[in-house]
N, C-alpha and C positions, 0 to 999 in steps of 0.2 A: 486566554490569549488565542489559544487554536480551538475553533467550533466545531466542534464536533459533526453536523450534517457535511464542513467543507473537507475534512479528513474523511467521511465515507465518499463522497463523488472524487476526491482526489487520487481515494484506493483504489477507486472502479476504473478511475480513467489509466490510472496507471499500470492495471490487472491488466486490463483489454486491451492498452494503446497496441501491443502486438497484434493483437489480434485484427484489427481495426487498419496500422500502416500495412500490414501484410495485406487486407482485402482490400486496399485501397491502393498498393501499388501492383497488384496481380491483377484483380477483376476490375478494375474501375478504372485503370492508366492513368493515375492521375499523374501531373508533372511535379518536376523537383522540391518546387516551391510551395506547393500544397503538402507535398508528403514534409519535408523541415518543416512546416507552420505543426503537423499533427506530433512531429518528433519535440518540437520546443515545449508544444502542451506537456507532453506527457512525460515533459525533463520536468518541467514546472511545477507539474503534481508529483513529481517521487520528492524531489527536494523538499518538498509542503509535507511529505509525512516524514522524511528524515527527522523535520525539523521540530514538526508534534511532539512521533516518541521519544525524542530526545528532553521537549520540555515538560513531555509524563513521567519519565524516568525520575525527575527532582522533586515533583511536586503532584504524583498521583496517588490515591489511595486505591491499594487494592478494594474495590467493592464487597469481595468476599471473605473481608478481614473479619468484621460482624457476625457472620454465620457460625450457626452451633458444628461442631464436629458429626450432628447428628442428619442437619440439614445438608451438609455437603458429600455426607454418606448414602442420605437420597436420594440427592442429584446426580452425585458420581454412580448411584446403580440403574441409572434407566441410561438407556440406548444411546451412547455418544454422550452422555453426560459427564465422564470424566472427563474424554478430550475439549469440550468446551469449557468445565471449570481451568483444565491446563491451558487453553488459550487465552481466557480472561486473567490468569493471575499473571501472566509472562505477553502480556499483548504492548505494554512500552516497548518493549524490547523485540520483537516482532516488527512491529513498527517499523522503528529505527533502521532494522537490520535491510528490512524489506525495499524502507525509501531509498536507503544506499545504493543496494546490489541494484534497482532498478534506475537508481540515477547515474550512475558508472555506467550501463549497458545503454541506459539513452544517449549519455555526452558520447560516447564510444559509436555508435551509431549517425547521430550527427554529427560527429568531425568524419566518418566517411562518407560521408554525401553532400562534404562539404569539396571533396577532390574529387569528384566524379565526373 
């Protein structure tokens, strides 16, 4: 149901969207209406991954379910390889948690600049 490439540019926009209304209402002036069009995007993308890892949560298989205890002892020993196995096995939930806290700081954000 949710594709996968539109969940990575959903995470991105929604990573950066700070980054991006910040350079765009500081350095660039942009007006009200411009900056709410960049704030609804980037409500639009946290909601889109809320609603992902919410439907990986039911219906995901860990990928690393398959793996021997030997192979994930070899991965877990090179450089950052455990924390990447801990992110794949726990990333619904990451997810989830992520599109939230960034959809509550967008709406939170656009209902202030909705009285300004």
């Amino acid at each position: 149901m949710f594709d996968t490439q539109i969940i990575i540019i959903t995470f991105f926009v929604s990573f950066f969207g700070m980054l991006i209304l910040k350079f765009a209402e500081e350095k660039m002036k942009l007006s009200k209406e411009v900056l709410k069009f960049i704030l609804i995007i980037a409500l639009i993308s946290s909601i889109y991954n809320a609603l992902a890892g919410m439907s990986m949560i039911f219906d995901w298989t860990d990928p690393l379910s398959k793996a021997s205890p030997e192979q994930m002892g070899r991965a877990a020993a090179r450089r950052g390889g455990g924390f990447i196995l801990l992110l794949i096995s726990f990333w619904p939930y990451i997810l989830t948690a992520y599109g939230s806290i960034m959809s509550w700081l967008y709406f939170k954000l656009l209902s202030l600049t909705q009285y300004k």
